[in-house]
VMD Tcl script that draws the C-alpha trace (Angstrom):
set ca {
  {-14.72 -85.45 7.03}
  {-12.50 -84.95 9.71}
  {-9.17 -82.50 9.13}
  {-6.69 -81.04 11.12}
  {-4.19 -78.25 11.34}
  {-1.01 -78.64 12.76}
  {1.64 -75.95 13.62}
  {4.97 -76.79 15.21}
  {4.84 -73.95 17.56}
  {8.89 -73.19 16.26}
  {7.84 -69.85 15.02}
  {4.88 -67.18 14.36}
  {1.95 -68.42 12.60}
  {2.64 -67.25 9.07}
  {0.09 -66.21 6.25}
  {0.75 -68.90 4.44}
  {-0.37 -71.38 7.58}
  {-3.31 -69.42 8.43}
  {-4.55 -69.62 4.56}
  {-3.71 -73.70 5.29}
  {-6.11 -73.76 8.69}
  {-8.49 -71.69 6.56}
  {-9.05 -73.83 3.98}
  {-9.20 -77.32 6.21}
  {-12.04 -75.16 8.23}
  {-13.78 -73.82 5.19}
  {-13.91 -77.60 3.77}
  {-14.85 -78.89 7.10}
  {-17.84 -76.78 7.64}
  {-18.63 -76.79 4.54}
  {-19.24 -80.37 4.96}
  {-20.51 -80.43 8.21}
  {-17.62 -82.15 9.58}
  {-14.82 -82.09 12.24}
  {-11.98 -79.97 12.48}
  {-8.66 -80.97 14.74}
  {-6.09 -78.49 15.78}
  {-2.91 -80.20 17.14}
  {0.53 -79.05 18.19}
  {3.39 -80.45 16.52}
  {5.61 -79.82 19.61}
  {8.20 -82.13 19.58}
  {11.02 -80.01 18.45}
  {11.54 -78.76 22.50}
  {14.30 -76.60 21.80}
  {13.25 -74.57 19.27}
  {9.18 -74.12 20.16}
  {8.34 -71.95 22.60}
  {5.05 -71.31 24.65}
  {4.82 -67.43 22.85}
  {5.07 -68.83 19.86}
  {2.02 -71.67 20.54}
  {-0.02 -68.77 22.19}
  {0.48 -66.75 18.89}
  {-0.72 -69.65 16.93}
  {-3.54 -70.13 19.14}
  {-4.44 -66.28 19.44}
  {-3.80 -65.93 15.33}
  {-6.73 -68.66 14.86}
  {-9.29 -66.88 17.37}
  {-9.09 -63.87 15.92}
  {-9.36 -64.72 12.37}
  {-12.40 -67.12 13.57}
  {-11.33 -70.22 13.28}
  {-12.60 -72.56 15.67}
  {-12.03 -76.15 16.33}
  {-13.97 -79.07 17.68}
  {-11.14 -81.08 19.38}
  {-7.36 -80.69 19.90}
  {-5.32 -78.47 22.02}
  {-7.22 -75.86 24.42}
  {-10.21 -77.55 23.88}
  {-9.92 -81.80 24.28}
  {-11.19 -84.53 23.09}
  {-11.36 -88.16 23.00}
  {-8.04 -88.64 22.22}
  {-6.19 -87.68 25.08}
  {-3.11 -85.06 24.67}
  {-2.88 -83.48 21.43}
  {-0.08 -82.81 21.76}
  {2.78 -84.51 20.79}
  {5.55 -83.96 23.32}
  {3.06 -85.55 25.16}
  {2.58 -89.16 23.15}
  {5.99 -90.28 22.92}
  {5.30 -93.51 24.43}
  {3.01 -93.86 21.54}
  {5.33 -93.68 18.99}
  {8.11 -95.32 20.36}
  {5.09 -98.14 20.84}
  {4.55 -97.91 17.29}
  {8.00 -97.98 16.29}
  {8.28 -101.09 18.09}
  {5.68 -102.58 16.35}
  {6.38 -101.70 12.92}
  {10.08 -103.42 13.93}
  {8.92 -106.57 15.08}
  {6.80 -106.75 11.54}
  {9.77 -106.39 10.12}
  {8.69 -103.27 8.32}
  {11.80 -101.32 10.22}
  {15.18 -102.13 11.30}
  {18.12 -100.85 13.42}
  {20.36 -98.63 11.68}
  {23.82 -98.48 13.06}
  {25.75 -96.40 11.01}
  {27.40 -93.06 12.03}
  {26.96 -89.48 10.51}
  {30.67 -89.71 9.49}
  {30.47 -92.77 7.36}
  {26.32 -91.96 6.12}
  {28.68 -88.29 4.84}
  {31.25 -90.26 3.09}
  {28.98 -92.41 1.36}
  {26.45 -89.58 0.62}
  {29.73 -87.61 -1.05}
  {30.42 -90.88 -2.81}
  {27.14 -91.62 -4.35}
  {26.46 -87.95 -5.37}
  {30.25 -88.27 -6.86}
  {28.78 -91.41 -9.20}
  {25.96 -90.11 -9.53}
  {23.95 -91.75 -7.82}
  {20.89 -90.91 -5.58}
  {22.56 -89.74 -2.25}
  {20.03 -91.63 -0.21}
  {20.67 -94.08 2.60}
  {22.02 -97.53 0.31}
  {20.51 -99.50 3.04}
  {23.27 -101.16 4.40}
  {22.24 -102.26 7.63}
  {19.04 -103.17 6.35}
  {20.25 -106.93 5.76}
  {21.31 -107.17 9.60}
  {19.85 -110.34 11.42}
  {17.26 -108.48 14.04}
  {18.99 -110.62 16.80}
  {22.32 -109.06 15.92}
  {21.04 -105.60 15.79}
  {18.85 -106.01 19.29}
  {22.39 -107.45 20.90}
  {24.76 -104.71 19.29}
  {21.92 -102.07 20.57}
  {21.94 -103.58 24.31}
  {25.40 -103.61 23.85}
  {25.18 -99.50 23.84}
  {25.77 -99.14 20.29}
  {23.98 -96.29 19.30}
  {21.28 -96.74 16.42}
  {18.47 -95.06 14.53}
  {15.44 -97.17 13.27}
  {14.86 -96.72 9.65}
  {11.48 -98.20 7.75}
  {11.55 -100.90 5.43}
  {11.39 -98.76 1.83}
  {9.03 -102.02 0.22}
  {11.99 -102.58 -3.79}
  {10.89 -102.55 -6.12}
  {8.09 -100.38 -5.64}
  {6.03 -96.98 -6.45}
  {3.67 -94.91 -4.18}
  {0.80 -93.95 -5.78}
  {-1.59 -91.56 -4.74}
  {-4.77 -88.95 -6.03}
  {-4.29 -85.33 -4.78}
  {-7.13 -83.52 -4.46}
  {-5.50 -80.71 -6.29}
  {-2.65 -82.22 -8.28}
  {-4.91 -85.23 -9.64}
  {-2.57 -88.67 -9.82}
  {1.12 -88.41 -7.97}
  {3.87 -90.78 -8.53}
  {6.73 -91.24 -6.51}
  {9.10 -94.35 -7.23}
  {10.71 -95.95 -4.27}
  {13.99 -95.19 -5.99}
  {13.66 -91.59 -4.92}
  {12.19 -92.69 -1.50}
  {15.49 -93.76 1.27}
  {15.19 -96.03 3.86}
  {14.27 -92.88 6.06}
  {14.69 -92.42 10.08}
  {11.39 -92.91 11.69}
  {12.79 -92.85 15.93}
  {16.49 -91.25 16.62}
  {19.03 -92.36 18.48}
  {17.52 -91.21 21.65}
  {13.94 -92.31 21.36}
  {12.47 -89.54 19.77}
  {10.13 -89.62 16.97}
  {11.05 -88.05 13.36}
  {8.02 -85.45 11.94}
  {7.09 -88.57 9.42}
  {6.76 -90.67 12.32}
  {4.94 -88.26 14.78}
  {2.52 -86.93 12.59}
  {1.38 -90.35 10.90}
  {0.47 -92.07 13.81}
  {-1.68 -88.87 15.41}
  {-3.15 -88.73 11.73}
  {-4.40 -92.48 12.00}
  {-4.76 -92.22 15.58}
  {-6.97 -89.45 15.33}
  {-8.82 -90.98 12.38}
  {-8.22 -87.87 10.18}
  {-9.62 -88.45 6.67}
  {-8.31 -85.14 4.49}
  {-4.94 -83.75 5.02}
  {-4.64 -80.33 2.97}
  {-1.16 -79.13 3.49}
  {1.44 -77.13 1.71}
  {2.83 -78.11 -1.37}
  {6.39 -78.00 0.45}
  {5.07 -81.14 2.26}
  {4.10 -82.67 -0.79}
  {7.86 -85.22 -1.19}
  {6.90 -86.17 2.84}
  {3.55 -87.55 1.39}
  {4.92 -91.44 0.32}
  {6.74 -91.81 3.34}
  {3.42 -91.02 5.24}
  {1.49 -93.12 3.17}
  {3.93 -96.13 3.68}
  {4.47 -95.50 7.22}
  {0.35 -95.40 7.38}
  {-0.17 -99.13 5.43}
  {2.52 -100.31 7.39}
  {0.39 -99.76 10.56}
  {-2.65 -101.61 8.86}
  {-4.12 -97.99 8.08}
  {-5.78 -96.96 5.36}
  {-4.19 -93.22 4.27}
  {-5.88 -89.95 4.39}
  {-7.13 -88.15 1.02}
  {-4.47 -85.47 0.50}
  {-4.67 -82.30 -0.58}
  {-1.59 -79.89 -1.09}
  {-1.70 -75.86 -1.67}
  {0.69 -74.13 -3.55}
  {2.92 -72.05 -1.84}
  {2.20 -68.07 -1.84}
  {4.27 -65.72 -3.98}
  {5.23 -61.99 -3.48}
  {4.04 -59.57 -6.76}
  {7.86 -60.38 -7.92}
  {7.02 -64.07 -8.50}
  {9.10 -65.31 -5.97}
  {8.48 -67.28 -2.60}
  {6.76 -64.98 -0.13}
  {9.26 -63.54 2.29}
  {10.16 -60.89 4.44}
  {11.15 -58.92 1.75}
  {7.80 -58.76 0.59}
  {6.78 -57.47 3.81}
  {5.16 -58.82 7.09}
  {4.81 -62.39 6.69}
  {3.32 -63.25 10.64}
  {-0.23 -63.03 11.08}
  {0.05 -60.97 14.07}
  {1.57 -58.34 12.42}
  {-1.57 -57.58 10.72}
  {-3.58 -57.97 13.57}
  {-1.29 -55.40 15.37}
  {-1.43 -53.40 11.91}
  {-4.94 -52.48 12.10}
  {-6.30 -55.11 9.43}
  {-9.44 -56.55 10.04}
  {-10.16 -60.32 10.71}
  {-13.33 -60.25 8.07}
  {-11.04 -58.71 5.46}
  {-8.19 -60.70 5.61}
  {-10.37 -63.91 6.04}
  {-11.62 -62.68 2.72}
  {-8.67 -61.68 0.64}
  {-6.43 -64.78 2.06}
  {-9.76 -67.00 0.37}
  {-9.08 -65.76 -2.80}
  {-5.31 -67.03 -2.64}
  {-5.73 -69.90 -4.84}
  {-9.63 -70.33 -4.83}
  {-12.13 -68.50 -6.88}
  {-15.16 -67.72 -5.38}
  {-17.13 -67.47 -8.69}
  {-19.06 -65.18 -10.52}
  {-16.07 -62.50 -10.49}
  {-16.79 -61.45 -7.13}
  {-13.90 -60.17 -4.49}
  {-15.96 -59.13 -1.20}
  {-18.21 -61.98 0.04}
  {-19.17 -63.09 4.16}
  {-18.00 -66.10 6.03}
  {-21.04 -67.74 5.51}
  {-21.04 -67.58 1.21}
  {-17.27 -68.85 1.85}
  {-18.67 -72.24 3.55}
  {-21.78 -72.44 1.48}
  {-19.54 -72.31 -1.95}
  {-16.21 -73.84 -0.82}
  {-15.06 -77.08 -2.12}
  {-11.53 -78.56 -2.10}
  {-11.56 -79.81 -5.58}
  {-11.82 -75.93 -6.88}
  {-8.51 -75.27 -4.78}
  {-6.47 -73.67 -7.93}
  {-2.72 -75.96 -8.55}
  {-1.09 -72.69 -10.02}
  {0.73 -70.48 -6.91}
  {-1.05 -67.72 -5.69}
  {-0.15 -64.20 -5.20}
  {0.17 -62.89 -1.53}
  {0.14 -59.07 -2.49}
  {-0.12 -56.64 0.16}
  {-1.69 -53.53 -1.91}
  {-4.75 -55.66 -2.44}
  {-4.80 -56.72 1.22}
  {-5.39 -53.04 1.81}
  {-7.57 -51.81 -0.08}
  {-9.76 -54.80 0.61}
  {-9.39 -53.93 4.42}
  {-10.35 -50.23 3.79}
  {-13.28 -51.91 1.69}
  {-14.41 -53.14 5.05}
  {-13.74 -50.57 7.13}
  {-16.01 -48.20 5.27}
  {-18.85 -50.88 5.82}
  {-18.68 -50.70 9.79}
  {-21.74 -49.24 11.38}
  {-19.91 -46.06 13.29}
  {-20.45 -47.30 16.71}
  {-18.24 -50.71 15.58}
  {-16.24 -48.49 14.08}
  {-15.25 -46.51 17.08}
  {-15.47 -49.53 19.76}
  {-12.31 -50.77 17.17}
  {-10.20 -47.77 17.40}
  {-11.38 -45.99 20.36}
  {-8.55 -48.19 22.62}
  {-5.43 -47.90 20.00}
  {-6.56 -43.56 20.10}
  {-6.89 -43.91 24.06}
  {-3.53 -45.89 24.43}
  {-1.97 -43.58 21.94}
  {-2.66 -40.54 24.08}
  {-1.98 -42.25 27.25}
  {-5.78 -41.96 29.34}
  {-9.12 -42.41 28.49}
  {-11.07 -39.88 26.95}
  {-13.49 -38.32 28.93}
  {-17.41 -37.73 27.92}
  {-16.87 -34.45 26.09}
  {-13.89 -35.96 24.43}
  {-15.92 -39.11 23.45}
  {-18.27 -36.80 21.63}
  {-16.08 -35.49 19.71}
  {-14.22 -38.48 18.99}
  {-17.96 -39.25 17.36}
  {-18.36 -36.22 15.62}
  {-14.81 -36.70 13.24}
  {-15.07 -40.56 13.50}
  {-17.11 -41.01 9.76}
  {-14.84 -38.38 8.68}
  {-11.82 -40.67 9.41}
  {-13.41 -43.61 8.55}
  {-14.24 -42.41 4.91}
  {-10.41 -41.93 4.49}
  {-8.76 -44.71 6.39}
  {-7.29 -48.18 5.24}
  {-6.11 -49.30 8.04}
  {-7.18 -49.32 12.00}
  {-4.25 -48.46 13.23}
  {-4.03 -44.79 11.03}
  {-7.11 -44.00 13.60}
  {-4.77 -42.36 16.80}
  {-2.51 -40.21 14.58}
  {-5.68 -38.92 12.48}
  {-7.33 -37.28 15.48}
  {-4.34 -37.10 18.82}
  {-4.39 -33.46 17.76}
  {-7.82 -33.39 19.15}
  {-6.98 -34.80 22.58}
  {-3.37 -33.20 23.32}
  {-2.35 -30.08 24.74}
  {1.15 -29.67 23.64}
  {1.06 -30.71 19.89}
  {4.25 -31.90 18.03}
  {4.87 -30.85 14.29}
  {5.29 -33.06 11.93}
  {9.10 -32.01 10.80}
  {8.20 -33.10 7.46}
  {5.16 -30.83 7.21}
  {6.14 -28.03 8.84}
  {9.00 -28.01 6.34}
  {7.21 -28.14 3.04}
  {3.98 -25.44 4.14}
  {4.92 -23.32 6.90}
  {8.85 -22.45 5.05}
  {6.62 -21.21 1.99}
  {6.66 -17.57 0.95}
  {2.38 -17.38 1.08}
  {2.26 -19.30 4.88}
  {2.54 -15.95 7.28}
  {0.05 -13.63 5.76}
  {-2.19 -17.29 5.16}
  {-2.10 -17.74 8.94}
  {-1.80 -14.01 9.92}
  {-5.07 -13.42 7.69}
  {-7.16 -16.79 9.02}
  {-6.32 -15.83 12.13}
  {-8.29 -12.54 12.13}
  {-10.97 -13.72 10.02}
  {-11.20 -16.77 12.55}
  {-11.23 -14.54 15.56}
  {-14.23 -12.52 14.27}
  {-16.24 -15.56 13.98}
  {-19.84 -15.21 16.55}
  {-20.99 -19.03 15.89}
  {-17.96 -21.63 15.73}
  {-19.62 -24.12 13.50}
  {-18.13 -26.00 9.86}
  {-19.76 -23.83 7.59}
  {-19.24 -20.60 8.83}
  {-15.16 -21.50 9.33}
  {-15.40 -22.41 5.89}
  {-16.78 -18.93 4.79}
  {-14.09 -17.35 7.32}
  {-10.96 -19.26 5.53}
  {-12.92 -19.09 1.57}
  {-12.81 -15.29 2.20}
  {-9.13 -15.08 3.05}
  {-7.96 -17.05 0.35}
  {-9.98 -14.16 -2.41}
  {-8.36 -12.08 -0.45}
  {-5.32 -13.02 -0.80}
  {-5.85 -14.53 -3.93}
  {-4.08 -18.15 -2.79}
  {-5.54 -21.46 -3.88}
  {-6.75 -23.67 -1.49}
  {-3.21 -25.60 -1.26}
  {-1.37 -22.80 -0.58}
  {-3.97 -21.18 1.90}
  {-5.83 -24.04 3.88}
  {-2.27 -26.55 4.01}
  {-0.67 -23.70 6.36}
  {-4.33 -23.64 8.80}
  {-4.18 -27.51 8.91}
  {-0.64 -27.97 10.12}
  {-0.80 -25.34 12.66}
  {-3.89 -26.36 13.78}
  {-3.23 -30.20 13.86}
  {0.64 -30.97 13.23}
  {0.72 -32.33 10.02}
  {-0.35 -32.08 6.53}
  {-2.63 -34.87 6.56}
  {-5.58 -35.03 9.09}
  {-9.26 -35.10 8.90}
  {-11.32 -32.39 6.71}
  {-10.05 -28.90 7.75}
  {-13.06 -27.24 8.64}
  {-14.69 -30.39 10.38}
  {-11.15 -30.60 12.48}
  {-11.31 -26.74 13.52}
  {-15.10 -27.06 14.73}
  {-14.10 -29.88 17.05}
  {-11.18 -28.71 17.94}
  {-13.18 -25.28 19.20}
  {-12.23 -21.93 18.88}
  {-10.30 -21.44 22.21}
  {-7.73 -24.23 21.25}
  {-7.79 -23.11 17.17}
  {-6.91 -19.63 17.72}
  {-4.18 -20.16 19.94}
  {-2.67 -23.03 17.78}
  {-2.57 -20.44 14.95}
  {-0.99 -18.10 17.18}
  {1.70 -19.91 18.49}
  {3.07 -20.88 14.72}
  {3.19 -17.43 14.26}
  {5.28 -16.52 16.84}
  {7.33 -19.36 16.40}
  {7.47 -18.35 12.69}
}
mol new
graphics top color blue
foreach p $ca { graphics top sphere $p radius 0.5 }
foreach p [lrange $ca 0 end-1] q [lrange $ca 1 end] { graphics top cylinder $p $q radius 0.2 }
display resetview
């Protein structure tokens, strides 16, 4: 088996792509076969270098590797393809003098009016194939004459492509559906049809699982691929992924680029695993599995037909699933540089031990990475900002003042500054007081740590220490 992904580095690798290079490496290691990664780069204005680094850095980190293609090489030269045009201006050549193509002089203008015409009878609006009858001697003289032309392939009529997919079982397509399409523009370029065909036989690729948008591009490949004396590829096509609503995933849904869940604090493991379950079922009812049961039970012929369901609720809980399974010291070597680049410096080796001691306590709570730096910066900052939102729904309440005014001097008392005896410290002033812990710890936490959500209370006021505590509580009291 030999696959291959290719992106047209036009955009950010989106889910739905890295689901497609998932599954072509899941069925090629599964196997024990070969995967290819090649850039579609032809489209020059549109595809940028950022955009084929993201691709690139998208794959690596959900661990997708590749045994030829771009950044890594082969036997077949370039991969890409702004680099093979010869090659398929060779090919279109030859396909021409087999008389499997021909010159197409006709303008946009009159292909329009025709369109409009045939659409108005209707009519399939496809090319009719009107230069299609030209004598090839006429065409090469009007074309040296600097007539501009397209070269179109030779639609075989009558005639049906036929074809098995691997997940849509036996496709049809009759060739009255299927135009004369362009294979090589005007200027020498190749189409997509053309481009990716020849690399596909060039390359000897013998699955090509692809989106289910491609799917009406398939007879045109296959016919382009017999016309070359090729036997096609077995084809597999994936439904497209659907938001919760039903509809086409799309920003409205949310994020839609890989990297933003990189950036977002997912992890690779987790999203490998949740994007596996988009239209394959692992078996047995089972959600969490490794990379390694994923290659041992995948098979291509158990890819599901119906669309899957890209929601990202389940993404995260499945990611805090995972994060609660990291040993502590992969926990922290995760988030240690988003809290260090969050409060601008390193923390030092006092601050790494604390960082430590509340790091389970975080990690017990957290769904994503990235909620890491605002959980503990209150720990590492000297001048802490409130939370506006906070500070207006505890400290404006009736019970805050004599809360803080009464933890205050309980705290202050305190001989050992340890979790359990804080805990006795702040239990006795809410029976004194006769609050309820909402109405008597909330007031401690956000003066003590600048919001309303943070790490267990009495955990966070033991690391923070008693010097730092004490004067936190003091200064919301005199702002109060």
């Amino acid at each position: 088996m030999r696959v291959r992904f290719a992106p047209s580095p036009t955009g950010y690798l989106h889910v739905g792509s890295a689901r497609t290079a998932l599954f072509n490496w899941l069925a090629v290691r599964h196997a024990g076969g070969e995967m290819i990664l090649r850039s579609d780069d032809t489209d020059q204005e549109r595809g940028s270098d950022e955009y084929y680094r993201d691709v690139i850095d998208g794959l690596r980190w959900l661990g997708i590797d590749w045994d030829e293609g771009v950044e890594e090489g082969g036997p077949h030269g370039s991969y890409r393809q702004s680099d093979r045009l010869e090659r398929y201006q060779a090919v279109a050549e030859q396909l021409r003098a087999a008389s499997n193509a021909y010159l197409c002089f006709c303008t946009p203008a009159e292909l329009d009016v025709r369109r409009k015409e045939a659409q108005a009878a209707g009519r399939p609006p496809g090319y009719d194939g009107r230069c299609r009858t030209l004598d090839a001697s006429e065409s090469t003289a009007r074309q040296a004459g600097g007539e501009s032309a397209v070269l179109r392939l030779a639609v075989p009529r009558p005639g049906e492509t036929v074809f098995d997919d691997v997940v849509r079982g036996e496709v049809r397509f009759g060739h009255d559906h299927v135009e004369d399409f362009v294979i090589l523009r005007s200027n020498g370029s190749p189409t997509y049809h053309l481009a990716s065909t020849v690399d596909d036989v060039d390359f000897a690729i013998t699955h090509v699982v692809r989106g289910e948008d491609l799917l009406s591009s398939t007879p045109k490949h296959i016919l382009i691929t017999r016309a070359m004396g090729a036997e096609p590829p077995i084809y597999a096509h994936l439904s497209l992924l659907m938001g919760p609503d039903g509809k086409k995933l799309s920003k409205r849904h949310g994020d839609t680029a890989l990297h933003a869940y990189r950036q977002g604090g997912y992890l690779p493991e987790a999203f490998v695993n949740y994007v596996a379950l988009l239209g394959w079922n692992f078996g047995d009812d089972e959600t969490v599995f490794t990379r390694d049961e994923m290659v041992e039970r995948f098979d291509l012929s158990d890819i599901q037909k119906n669309p899957a369901v890209f929601d990202n609720e389940k993404l995260t809980w499945m990611n805090g699933v995972y994060i609660r399974e990291l040993g502590i010291d992969e926990f922290i070597a995760r988030t240690l540089p988003a809290v260090e680049a969050d409060v601008g410096r390193a923390l030092d080796g006092g601050e790494l031990e604390i960082y430590r001691t509340i790091a389970p306590l975080i990690q017990e709570r957290m769904k994503v990475l990235s909620e890491a730096p605002a959980q503990v910066r209150f720990l590492f900052i000297e001048d802490l900002e409130y939370d506006a939102r906070s500070w207006e729904k505890v400290l404006t309440k009736p019970d805050a003042r004599a809360a803080l005014e009464t933890g205050l001097r309980n705290l202050s008392d305190l001989g050992e500054w340890t979790t359990e005896t804080i805990e006795r410290s702040l239990r006795a002033m809410l029976a004194e007081l006769e609050l309820n812990a909402g109405k008597g710890l909330q007031p401690v936490r956000v003066a003590v740590t600048g919001s309303s959500i943070s790490p267990p209370l009495f955990e966070s006021l033991e690391a923070l220490g008693p010097e730092r505590s004490l004067a936190r509580l003091q200064e919301v009291l005199d702002r109060l």
